[in-house]
N, C-alpha and C positions, 0 to 999 in steps of 0.2 A: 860965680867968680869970672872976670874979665878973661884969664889967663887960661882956661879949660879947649879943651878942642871937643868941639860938641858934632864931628862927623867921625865915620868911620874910617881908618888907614891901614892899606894893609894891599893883600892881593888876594883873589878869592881862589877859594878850594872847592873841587867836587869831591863829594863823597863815596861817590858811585865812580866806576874807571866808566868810561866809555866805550871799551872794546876788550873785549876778553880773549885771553891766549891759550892754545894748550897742543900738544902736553908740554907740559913742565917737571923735570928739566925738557928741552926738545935734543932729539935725536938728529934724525932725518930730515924735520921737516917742525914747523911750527904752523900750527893752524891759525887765523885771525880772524874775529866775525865783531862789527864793530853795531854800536845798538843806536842805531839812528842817526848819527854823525854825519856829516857829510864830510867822508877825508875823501882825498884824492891822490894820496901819495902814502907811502909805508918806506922807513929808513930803518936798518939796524944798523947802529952805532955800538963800535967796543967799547970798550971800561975806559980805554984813554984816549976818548972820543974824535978815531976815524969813524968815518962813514964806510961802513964793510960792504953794503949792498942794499939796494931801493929799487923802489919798481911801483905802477902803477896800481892803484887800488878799485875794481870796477866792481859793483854789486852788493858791498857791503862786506866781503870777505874774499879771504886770499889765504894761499897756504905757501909758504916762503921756503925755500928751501935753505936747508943748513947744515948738512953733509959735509961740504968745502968749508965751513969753517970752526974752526978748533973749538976745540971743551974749553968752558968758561964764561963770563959774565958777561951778560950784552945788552945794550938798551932798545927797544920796539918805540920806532919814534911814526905816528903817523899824523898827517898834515891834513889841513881842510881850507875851506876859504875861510873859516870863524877862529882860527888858530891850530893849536897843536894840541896832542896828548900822549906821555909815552909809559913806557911801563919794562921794568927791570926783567930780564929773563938769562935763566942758566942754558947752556949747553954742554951737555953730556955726552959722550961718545962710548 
């Protein structure tokens, strides 16, 4: 049929995160070790998306400090020159 779209549309998904966090909830401190990525930047963003705190990403991991910031839901945003990827994280106190 003339009227069919015969490509795909959409936007793509990975299956796999590309950086894993812990612990979860984080306390003190949030560990990050990303798996081959090339980010170059780490942002936590709150639930009603300030920017709380960023900082440079060198080595493939970083451990973020989170003491200063209250119990609650926060997004792990880190950046690369291939784009982004970020991942939901609690904070516990």
């Amino acid at each position: 049929d003339w009227w069919k779209l015969e490509f795909p549309v959409g936007i793509p998904t990975t299956e796999v995160p590309e950086f894993t966090i812990a612990p979860v909830p984080a306390d003190a401190a949030l560990r990050v070790a990303s798996t081959g990525a090339d980010w170059t930047i780490w942002q936590v963003w709150a639930i009603d998306s300030r920017l709380v705190s960023q900082g440079p990403l060198v080595g493939g991991s970083v451990t973020i400090p989170t003491a200063p910031l209250p119990a609650g839901a926060f997004m792990l945003r880190l950046v690369g020159i291939h784009g982004s990827a970020a991942q939901r994280f609690p904070i516990a106190h």
